[in-house]
N, C-alpha and C positions, 0 to 999 in steps of 0.2 A: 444806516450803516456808515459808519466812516472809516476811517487808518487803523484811531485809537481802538476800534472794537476788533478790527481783524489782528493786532496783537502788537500792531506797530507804534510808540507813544514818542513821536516826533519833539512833544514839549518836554519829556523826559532825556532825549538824544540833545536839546538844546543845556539843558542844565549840567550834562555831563560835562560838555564844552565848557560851558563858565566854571566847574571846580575845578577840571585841570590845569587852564591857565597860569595858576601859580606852583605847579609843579613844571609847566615845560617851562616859562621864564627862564627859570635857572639853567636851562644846556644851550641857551644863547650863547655864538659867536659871533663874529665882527661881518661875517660871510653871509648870516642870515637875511634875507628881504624882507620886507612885509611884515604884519603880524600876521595871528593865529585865525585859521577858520575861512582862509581862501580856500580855490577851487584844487591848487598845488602849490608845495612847498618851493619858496625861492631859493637858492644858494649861491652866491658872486663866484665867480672861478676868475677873478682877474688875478689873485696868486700866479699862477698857471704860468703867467706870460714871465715869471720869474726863474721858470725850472727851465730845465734842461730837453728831459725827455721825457714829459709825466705823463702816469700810467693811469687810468680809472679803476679800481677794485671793487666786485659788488660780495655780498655777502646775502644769504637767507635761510632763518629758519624757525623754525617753533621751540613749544615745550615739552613737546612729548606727553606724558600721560603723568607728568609733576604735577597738573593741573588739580590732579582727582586729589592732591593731599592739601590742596587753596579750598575747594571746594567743601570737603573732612571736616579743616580744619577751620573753617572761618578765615582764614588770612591771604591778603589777596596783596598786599604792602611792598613784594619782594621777589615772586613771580615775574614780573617785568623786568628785573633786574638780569635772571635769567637769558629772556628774553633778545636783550641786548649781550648779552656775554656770548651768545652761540653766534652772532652773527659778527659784532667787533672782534671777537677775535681769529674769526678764520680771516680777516681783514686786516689784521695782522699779522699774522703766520706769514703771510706773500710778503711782510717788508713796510705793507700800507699803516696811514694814520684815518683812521676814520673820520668824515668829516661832516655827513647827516646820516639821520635814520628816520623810519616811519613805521608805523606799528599799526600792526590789524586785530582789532577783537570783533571775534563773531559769539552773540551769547545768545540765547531763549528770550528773556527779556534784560531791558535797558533797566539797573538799576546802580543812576547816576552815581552816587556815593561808592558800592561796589568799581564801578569804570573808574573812578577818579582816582581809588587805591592802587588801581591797576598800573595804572600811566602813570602813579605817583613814583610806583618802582621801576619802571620806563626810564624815567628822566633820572632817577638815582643811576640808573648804568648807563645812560648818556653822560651824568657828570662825571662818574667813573671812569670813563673815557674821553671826556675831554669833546666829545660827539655832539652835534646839534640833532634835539627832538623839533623836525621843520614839519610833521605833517603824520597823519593817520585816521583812521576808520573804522567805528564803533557801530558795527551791523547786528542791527536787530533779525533774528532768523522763527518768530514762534510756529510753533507747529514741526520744526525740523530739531533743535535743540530743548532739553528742558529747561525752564526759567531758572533755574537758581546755578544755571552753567555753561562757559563761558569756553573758548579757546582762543590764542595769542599766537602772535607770527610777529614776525620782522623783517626788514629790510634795510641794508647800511649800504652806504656807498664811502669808499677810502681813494685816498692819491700814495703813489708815490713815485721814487725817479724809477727810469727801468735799471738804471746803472746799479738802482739800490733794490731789486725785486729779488726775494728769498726764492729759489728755484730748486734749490739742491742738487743743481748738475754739475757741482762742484765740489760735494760732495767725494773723498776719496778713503783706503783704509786706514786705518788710525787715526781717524778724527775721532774726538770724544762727545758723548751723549750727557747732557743737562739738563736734569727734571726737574721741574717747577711744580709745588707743591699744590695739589688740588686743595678747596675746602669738605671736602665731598661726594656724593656720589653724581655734583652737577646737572643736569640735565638728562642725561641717559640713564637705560636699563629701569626705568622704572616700571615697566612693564612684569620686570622678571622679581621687582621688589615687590611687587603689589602680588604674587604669588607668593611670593616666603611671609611674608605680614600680612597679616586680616587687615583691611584698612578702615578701621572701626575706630571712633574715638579712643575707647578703653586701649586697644593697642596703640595706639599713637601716644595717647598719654602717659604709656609705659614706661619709666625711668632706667635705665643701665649705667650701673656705675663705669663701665668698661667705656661708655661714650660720655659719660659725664654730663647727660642731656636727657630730655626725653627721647624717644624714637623720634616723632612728629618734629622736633624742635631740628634735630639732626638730619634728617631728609630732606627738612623744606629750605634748608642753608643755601645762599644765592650762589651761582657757579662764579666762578673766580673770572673778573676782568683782567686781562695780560697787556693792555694796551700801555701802559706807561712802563712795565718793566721791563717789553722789548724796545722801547722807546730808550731806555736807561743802558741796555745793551749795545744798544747802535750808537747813542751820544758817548760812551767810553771808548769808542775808536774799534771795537769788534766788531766784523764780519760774523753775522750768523748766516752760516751756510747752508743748513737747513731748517726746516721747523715743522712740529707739527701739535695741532691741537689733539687731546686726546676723548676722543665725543664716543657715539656712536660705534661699535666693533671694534672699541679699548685698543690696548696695544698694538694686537696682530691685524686690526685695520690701520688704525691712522699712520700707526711709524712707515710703514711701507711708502707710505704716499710722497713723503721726501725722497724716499732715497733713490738714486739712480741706478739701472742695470748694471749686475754683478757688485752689488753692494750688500751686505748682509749686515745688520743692527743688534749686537747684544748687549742687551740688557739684567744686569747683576739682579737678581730680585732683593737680596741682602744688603743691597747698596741704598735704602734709604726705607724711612719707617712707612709701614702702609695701614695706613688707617683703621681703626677700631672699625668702622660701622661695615667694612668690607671683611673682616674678620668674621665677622657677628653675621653679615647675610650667608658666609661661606658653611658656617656653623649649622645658622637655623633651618637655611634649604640644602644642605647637606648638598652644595655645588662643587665640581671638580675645579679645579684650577686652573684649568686651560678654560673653560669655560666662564669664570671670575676675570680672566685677563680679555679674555675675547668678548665682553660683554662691559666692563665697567672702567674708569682710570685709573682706580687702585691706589690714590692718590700722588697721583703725578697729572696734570692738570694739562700740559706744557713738555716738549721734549724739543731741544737744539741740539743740534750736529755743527760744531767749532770746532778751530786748529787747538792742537795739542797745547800751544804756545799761549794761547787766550783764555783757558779754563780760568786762574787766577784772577782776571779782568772781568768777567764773567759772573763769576761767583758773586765777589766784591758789588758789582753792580745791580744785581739781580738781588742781592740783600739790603743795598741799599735804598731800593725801592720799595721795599717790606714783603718780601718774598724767601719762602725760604727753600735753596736750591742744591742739589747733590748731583754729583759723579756718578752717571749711574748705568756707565759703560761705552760702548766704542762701538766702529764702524771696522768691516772685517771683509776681505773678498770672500765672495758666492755667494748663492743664487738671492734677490734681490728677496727680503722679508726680515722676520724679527726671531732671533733663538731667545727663549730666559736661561739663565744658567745659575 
């Protein structure tokens, strides 16, 4: 009996190593230590002694149950991309710029070429971010997972000053709300998708003109990285006074989270277009709309709280990063949450 027979293939965990490497290459920065395949990732923090008041920001999180449409689907290339979108940009939402990450896949069995797609889309949303891939863990689990299936996690660490930390307790009424364009349904609710849709080849290969895609093609779209166009925000001389990403319990979770006590957030729903593929789930599982909102991002990806006087500045900048962003309501006294109207 050895390793190999009880399910764990250690020369298989070696050769994932050596295909990744030329996918993290590329999310090298100047900060990084060492190469690849130490005990821990290094990162220089002597920037640091340049700041003022700097702040550490961490971030964590998975894919949710996106996984099972990698899985479907054969495509494992953009998944990671994800990955790194849940975690950089709640890293950004506080103000921060990302500046490592480290990634966990737990699967049934290690199969190298599979891993290397994985991490291939890892390090695409590290470049997408500008984020150094310093380090992560490709755990063999058999007998707990089945072999052909895999789960992803993350973890990012960001800086920034505190003078410059997005807080929203500065938030007041008549500030305006700017929504950033999702590509998607992101990362979330896919639970509640995998009930409206058989997740069966045949349906996934299903074509709708109304998406202009397949189903499959459409769902598995990587969630939108926001690091350079709040970065484009803040270098146009605007204070974004609050922010929130919109993940996880859609509108009437995240928006709350900015706002401070005796703040109330409306939001126009006619004030920008919302996605065919959220039309179509609302259709096919015949979901109410509070429910569509409290569950998905409805294609607003992003939501800032700015002075009335910045919208202009704003816009301008957030387009000019290749984003496309709407007016899509204001901040109003009472009770702290989100009205649609």
């Amino acid at each position: 009996m050895d390793y190999k027979k009880s399910g764990v293939d250690i020369e298989a965990g070696y050769k994932s190593v050596e295909l990744m490497k030329e996918h993290i290459k590329k999310t090298m920065r100047p900060e990084v230590l060492g190469g690849i395949g130490g005990f821990s990732g290094a990162f220089s923090l002597s920037k640091i002694k340049e700041m003022e008041d700097p702040v550490l920001l961490s971030g964590t999180d998975g894919c949710g149950t996106k996984v099972k449409l990698c899985f479907l689907m054969d495509k494992h290339d953009t998944i990671g991309i994800d990955a790194v979108a849940m975690c950089v940009n709640d890293v950004a939402c506080a103000g921060g710029e990302p500046l490592f990450f480290l990634d966990y896949i737990a699967c049934g069995k290690n199969y190298p070429e599979k891993i290397a797609q994985i991490v291939k889309g890892v390090a695409d949303g590290c470049v997408q971010s500008d984020c150094a891939l310093i380090g992560g863990e490709t755990a063999e689990h058999p007998g707990l997972m089945p072999e052909d299936e895999y789960d992803l996690a993350g973890f990012s660490v960001g800086l920034v000053e505190r003078k410059d930390l997005i807080t929203g307790e500065n938030i007041k009424p008549g500030d305006v709300l700017i929504g950033i364009a999702s590509t998607g349904v992101h990362s979330n609710g896919f639970s509640l998708v995998r009930k409206v849709f058989p997740m069966t080849k045949e349906s996934l290969d299903t074509y709708y003109d109304e998406l202009g895609a397949t189903l499959g093609e459409t769902l598995i779209t990587p969630t939108r990285i926001y690091v350079k166009a709040l970065r484009a925000v803040k270098e146009s001389g605007v204070t974004i006074k609050g922010c929130s990403h919109i993940t996880g319990g859609g509108f009437y979770e995240n928006i709350p989270r900015m706002l401070p006590d005796g703040i109330c957030a409306q939001v126009k729903k006619d004030s920008y277009p919302v996605l065919p593929i959220f039309k179509l789930l609302a259709k096919k599982g015949d979901i109410e709309e509070k429910m569509m909102y409290n569950t998905f991002n409805m294609g607003l990806g992003m939501v800032l709280a700015i002075d009335p006087k910045d919208v202009d500045a704003t816009i301008k900048a957030l387009q000019g990063a290749g984003e496309k962003a709407y007016v899509v309501g204001q901040t109003v006294a009472g009770e702290k949450g989100v009205e649609l109207i």
